[in-house]
Structures are given as structure tokens and as C-alpha cells.
DRENPA-3360 file (N, C-alpha, C; in nm, 2 decimals, always signed):
BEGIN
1 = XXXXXXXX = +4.69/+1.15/-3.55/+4.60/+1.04/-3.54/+4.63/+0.95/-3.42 ~ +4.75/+0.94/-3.37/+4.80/+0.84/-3.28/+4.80/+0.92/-3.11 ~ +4.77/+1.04/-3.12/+4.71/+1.12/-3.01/+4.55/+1.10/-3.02 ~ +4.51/+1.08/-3.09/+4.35/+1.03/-3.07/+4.37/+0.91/-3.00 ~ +4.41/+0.82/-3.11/+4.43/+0.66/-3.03/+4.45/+0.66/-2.89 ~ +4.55/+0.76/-2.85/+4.61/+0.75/-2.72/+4.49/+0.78/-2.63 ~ +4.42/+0.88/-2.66/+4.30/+0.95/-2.56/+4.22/+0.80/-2.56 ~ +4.14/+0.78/-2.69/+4.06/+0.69/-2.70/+4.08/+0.56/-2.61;
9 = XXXXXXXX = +4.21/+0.52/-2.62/+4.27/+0.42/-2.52/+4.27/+0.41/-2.37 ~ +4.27/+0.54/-2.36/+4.29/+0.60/-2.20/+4.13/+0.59/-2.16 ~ +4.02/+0.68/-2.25/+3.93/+0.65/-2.22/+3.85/+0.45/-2.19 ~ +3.86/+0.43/-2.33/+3.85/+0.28/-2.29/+3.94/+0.21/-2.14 ~ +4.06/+0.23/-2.14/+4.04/+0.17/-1.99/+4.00/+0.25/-1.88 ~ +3.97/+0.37/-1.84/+3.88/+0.45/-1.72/+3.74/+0.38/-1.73 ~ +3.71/+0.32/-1.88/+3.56/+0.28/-1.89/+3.53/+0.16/-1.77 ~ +3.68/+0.10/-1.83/+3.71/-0.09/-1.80/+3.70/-0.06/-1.66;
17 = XXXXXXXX = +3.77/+0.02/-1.57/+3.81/+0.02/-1.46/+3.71/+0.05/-1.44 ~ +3.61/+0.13/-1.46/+3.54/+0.23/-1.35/+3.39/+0.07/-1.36 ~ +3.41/+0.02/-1.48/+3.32/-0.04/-1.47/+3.32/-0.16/-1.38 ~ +3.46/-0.20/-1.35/+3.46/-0.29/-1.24/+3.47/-0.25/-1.11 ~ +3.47/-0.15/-1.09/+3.43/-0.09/-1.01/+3.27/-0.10/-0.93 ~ +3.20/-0.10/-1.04/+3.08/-0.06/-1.07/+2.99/-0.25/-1.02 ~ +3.11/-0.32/-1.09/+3.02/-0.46/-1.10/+3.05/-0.54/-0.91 ~ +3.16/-0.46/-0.87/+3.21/-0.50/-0.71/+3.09/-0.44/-0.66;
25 = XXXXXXXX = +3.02/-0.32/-0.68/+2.90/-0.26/-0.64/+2.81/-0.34/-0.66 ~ +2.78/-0.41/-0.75/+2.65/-0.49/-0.81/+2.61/-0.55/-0.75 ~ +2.78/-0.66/-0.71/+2.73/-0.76/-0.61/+2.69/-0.78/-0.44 ~ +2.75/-0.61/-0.42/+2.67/-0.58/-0.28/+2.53/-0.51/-0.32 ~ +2.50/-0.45/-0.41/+2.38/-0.47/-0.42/+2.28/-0.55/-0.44 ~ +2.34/-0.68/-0.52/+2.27/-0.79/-0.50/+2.25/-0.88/-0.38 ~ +2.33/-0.85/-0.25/+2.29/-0.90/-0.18/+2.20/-0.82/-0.09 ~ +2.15/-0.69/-0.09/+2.12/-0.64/-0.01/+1.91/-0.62/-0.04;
33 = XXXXXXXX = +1.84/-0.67/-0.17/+1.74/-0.76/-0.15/+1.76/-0.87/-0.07 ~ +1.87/-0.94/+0.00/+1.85/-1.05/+0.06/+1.82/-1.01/+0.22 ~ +1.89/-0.94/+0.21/+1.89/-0.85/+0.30/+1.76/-0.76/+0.36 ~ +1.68/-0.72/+0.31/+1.56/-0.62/+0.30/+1.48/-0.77/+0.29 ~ +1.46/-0.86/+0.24/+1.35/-0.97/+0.23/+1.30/-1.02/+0.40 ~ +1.42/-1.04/+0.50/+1.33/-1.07/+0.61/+1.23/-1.00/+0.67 ~ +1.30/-0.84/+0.64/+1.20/-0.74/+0.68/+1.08/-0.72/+0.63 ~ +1.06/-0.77/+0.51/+0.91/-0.80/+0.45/+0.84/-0.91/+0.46;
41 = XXXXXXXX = +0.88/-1.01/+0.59/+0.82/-1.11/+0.59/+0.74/-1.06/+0.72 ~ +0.82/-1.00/+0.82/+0.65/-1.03/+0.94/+0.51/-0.98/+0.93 ~ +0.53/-0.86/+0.82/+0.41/-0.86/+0.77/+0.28/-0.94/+0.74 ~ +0.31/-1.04/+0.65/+0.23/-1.16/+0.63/+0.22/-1.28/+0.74 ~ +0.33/-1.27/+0.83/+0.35/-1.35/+0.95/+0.18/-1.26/+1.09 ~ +0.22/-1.16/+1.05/+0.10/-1.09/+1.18/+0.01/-1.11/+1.08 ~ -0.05/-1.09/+0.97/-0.16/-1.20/+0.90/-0.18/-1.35/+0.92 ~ -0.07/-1.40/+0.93/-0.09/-1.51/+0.95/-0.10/-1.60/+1.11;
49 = XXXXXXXX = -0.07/-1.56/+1.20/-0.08/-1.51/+1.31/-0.26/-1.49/+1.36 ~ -0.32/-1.37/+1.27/-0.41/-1.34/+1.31/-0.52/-1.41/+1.24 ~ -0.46/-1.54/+1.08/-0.55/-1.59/+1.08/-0.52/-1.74/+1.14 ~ -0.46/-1.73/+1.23/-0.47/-1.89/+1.29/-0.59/-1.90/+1.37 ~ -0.66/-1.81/+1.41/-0.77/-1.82/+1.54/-0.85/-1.87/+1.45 ~ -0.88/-1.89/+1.31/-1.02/-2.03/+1.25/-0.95/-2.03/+1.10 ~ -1.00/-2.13/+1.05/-0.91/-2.16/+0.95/-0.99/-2.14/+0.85 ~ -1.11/-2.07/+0.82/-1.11/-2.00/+0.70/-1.04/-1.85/+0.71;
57 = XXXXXXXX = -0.99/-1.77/+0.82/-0.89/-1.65/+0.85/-0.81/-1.71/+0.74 ~ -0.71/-1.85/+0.80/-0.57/-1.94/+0.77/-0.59/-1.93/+0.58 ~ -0.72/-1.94/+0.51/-0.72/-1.93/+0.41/-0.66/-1.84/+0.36 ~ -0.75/-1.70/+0.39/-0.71/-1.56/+0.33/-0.59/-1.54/+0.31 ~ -0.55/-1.56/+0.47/-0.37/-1.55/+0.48/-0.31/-1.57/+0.40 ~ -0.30/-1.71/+0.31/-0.24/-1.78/+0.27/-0.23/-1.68/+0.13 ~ -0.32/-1.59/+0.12/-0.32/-1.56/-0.04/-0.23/-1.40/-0.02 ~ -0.19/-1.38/+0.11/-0.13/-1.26/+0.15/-0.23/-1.17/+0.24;
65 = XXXXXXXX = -0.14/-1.05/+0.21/-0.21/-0.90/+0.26/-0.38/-0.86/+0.21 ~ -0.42/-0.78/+0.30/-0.54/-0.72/+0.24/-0.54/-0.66/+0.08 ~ -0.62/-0.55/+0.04/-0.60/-0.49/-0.06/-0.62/-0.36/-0.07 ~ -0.60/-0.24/-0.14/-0.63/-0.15/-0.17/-0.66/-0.11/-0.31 ~ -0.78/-0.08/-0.34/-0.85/-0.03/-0.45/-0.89/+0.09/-0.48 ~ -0.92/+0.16/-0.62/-1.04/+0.22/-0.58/-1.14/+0.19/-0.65 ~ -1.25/+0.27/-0.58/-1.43/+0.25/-0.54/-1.46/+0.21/-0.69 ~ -1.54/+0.13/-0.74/-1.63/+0.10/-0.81/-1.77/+0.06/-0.81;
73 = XXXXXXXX = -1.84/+0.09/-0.90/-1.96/+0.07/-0.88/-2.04/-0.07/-0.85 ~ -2.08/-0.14/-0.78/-2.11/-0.28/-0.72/-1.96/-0.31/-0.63 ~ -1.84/-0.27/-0.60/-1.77/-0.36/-0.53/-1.74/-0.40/-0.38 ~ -1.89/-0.32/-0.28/-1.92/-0.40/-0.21/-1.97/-0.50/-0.19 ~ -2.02/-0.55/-0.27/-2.12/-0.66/-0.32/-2.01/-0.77/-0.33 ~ -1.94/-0.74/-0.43/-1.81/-0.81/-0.51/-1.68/-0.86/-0.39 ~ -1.68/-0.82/-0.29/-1.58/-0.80/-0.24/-1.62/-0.88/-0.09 ~ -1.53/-1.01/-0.07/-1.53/-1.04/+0.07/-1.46/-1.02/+0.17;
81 = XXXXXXXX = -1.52/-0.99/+0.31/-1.41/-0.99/+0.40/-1.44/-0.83/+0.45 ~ -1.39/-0.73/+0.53/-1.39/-0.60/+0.58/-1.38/-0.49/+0.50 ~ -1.41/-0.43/+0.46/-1.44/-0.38/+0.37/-1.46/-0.18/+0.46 ~ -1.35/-0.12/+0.37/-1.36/+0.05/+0.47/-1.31/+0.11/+0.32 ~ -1.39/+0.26/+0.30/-1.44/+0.30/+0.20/-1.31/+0.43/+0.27 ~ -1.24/+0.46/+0.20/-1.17/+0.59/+0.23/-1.19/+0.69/+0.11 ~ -1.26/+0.78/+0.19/-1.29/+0.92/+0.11/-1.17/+1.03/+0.11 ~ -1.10/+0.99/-0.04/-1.01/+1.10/-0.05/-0.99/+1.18/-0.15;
89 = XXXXXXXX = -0.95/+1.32/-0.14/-0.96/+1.36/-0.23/-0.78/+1.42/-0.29 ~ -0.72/+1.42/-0.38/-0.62/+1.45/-0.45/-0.61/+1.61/-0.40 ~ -0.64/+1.65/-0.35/-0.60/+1.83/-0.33/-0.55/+1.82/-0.14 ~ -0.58/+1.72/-0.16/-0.58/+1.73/+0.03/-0.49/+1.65/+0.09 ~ -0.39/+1.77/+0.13/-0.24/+1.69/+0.22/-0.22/+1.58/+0.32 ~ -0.36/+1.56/+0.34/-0.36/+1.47/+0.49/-0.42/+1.31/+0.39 ~ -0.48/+1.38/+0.30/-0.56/+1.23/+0.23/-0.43/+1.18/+0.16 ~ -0.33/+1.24/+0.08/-0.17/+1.20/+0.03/-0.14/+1.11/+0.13;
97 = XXXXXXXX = -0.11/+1.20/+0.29/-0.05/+1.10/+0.38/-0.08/+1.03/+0.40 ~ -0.21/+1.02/+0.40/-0.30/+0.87/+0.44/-0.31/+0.73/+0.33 ~ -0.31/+0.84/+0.22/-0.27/+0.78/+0.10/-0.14/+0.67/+0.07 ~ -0.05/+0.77/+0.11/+0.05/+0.69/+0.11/+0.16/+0.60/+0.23 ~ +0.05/+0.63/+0.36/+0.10/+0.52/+0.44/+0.08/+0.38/+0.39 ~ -0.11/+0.40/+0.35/-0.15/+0.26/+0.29/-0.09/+0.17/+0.18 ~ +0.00/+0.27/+0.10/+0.08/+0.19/-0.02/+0.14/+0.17/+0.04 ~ +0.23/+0.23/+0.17/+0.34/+0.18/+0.23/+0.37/+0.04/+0.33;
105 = XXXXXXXX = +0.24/+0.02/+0.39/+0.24/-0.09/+0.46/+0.11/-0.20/+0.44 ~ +0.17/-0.32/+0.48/+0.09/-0.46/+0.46/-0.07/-0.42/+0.52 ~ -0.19/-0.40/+0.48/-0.30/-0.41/+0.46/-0.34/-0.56/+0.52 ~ -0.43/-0.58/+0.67/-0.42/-0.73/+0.72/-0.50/-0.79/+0.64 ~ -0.54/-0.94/+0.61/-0.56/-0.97/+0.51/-0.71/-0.99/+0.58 ~ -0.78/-1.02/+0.43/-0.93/-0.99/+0.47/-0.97/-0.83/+0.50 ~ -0.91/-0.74/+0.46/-0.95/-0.65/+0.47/-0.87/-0.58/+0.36 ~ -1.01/-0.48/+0.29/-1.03/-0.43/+0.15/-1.06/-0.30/+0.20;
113 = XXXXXXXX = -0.97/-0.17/+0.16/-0.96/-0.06/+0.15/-0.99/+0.03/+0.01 ~ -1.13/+0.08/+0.02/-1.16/+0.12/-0.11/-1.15/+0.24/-0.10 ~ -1.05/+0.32/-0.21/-1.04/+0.46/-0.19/-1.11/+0.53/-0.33 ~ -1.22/+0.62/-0.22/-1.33/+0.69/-0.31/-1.30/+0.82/-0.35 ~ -1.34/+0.88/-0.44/-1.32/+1.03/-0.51/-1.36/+1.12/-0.42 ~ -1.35/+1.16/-0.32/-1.45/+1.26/-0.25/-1.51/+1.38/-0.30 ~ -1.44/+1.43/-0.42/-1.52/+1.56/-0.51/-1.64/+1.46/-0.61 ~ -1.61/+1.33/-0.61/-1.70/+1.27/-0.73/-1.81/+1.19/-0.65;
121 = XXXXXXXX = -1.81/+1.15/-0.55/-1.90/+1.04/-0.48/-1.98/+1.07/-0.43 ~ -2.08/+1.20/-0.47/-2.18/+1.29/-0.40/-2.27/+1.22/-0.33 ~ -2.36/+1.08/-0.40/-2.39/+0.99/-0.37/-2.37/+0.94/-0.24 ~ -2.26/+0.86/-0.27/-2.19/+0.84/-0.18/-2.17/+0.89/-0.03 ~ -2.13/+0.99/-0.02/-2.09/+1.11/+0.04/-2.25/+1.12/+0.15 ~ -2.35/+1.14/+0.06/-2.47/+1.16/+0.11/-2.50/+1.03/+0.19 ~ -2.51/+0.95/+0.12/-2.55/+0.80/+0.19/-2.53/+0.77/+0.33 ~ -2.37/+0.80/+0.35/-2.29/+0.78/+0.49/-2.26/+0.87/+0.58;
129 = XXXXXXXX = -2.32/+0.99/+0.51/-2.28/+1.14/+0.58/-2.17/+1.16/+0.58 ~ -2.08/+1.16/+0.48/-1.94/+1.24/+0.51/-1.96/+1.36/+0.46 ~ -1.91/+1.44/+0.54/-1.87/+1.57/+0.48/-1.72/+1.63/+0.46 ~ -1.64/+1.54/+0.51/-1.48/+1.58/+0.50/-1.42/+1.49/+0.48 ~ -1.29/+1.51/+0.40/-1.19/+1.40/+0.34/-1.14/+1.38/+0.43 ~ -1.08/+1.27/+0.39/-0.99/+1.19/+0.53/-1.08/+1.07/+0.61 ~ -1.24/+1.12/+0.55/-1.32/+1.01/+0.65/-1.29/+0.85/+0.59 ~ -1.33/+0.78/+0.69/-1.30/+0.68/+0.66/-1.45/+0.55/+0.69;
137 = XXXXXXXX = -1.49/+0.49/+0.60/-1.65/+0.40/+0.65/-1.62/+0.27/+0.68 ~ -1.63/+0.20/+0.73/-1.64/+0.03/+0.77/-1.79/-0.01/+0.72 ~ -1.81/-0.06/+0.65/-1.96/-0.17/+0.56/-1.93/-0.27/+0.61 ~ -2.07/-0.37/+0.61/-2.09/-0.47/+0.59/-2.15/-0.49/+0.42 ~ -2.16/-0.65/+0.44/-2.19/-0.68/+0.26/-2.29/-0.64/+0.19 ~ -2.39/-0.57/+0.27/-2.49/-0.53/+0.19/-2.47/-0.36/+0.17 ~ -2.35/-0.31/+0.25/-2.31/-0.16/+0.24/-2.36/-0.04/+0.32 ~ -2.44/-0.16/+0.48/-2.45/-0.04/+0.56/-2.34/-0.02/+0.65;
145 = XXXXXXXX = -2.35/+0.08/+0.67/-2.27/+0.16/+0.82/-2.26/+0.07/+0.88 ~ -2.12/+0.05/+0.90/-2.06/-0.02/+1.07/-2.02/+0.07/+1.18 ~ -1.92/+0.17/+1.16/-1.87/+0.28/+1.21/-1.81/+0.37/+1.07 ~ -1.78/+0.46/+1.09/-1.69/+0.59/+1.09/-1.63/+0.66/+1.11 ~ -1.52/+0.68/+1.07/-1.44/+0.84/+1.15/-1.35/+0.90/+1.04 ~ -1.31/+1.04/+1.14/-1.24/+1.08/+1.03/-1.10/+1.11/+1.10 ~ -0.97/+1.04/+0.99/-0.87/+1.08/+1.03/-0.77/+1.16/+1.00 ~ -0.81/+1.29/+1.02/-0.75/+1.39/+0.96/-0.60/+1.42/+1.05;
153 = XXXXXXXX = -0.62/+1.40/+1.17/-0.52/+1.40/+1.29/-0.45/+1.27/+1.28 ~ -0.44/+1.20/+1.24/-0.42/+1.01/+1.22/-0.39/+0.99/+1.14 ~ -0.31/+1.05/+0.99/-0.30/+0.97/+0.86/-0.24/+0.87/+0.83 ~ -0.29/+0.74/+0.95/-0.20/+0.62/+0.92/-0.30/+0.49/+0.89 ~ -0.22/+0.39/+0.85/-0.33/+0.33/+0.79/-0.35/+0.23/+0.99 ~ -0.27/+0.25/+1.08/-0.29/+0.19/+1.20/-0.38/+0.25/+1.26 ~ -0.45/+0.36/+1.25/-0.51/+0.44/+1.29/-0.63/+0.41/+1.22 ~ -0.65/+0.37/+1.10/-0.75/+0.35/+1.01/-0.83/+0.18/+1.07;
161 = XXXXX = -0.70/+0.06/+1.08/-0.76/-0.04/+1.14/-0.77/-0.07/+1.27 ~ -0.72/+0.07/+1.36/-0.80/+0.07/+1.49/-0.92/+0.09/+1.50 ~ -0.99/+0.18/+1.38/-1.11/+0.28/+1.38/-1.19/+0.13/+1.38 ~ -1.16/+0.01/+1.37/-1.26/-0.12/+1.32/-1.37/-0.16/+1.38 ~ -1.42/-0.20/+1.35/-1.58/-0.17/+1.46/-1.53/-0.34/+1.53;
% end
């Protein structure tokens, strides 16, 4: 019995140690959000920035980044500010990458990124003439055509807000 104890003891302090170990780690990882936070601020600074030129821009700003959604039925209508319809579809490697630049980076504000089903939005599809994923539409509020393109070669979302009319 008193060779169990012994292990059991040995285990409990490898626990102790390894756990303070563990907690000297903690506190460099707690500082290392402090760390990563500046680098998340020029984002909303180049929004903010680009809404200083009139001060309903200075509004939007204030409430952050653009947004990314997907398509619903009326949310042109619903929705103020720039508005670009991304036709993508889940099977297709370049609409992923496109996909996931946009979750990756700050969206400028006032502008609303709707990402559409491209197997489902036949409608759709027809209305604007796309025929291939990856395209990308610019509306106005009533949901006509501003421009177009498709960025199959470009899966970035910088590529997407140069396309801007």
C-alpha cells in the first residue's frame, strides 16, 4: 500500500510542477492578445480614415467594418450603403479562397458583401448574367447592375473592392 502512496505522491507533485509550469505559460499568453490587439486596430483606422471625407462616412465608421452575409430574399432593399452579391458555390476551390480571405480581413465599412448559393440562385444568376462562380455583382438600392467581374484569378477580398464601380 505504501508503494502506491509513493507513486501517487510522485504523481501529484509532476502534476504540481508541470502545472506551474503551465501557469508561467499562461501569463505569456496572456499577454500576447495585448500584443496581437494593435494589429487589429488599423483596420477600422483605414475605415475611419476613409470615412472622414463627410461625416455621414464618420457615422458608419464608428459602428466598425463592413459586413458579410449571406443572400436573402429582400436584402437589397434592407441593406444600406455598397452592396456586392458574391456568387459562390461550396464545391469550388477558388470561391473557398475567396471565401475565406473575406472572413479573414476587415470589410470597409459601408460596404455589405452578400454571398449567394450559385447552384441555388438560378434567378439570380439569370437576372445579372452570371454564369460562373467566383463572380462577383456591385447593386445599387433598387438591385440594378453597377459592374461585374469575375474573380477566379483574384481570390482576394482586395481584388473584390477594387472591382468597385
Amino acid at each position: 500500500m505504501s508503494r502506491r502512496m509513493t507513486i501517487a505522491a510522485g504523481a501529484a507533485l509532476a502534476l504540481v510542477v508541470g502545472l506551474g509550469g503551465c501557469s508561467s505559460g499562461a501569463a505569456t499568453d496572456a499577454t500576447l492578445p495585448a500584443a496581437t490587439a494593435p494589429a487589429a486596430e488599423p483596420a477600422p483606422e483605414v475605415g475611419a480614415t476613409d470615412a472622414a471625407a463627410s461625416d455621414e462616412g464618420a457615422e458608419v465608421s464608428a459602428s466598425g467594418v463592413g459586413e458579410y452575409l449571406d443572400y436573402y430574399d429582400g436584402a437589397i432593399a434592407e441593406t444600406p450603403g455598397l452592396k456586392v452579391l458574391f456568387f459562390h458555390a461550396s464545391w469550388c476551390p477558388k470561391c473557398r479562397a475567396l471565401d475565406a480571405d473575406i472572413e479573414a480581413n476587415a470589410i470597409p465599412a459601408g460596404m455589405t458583401i452578400f454571398k449567394v448559393d450559385f447552384d441555388s440562385a438560378t434567378e439570380l444568376k439569370q437576372q445579372y448574367g452570371v454564369t460562373l462562380q467566383t463572380t462577383i455583382v456591385y447593386v445599387d438600392d433598387d438591385g440594378d447592375l453597377l459592374t461585374k467581374g469575375v474573380l477566379y484569378d483574384d481570390t482576394t477580398l482586395d481584388a473584390l473592392i477594387a472591382a468597385a464601380p
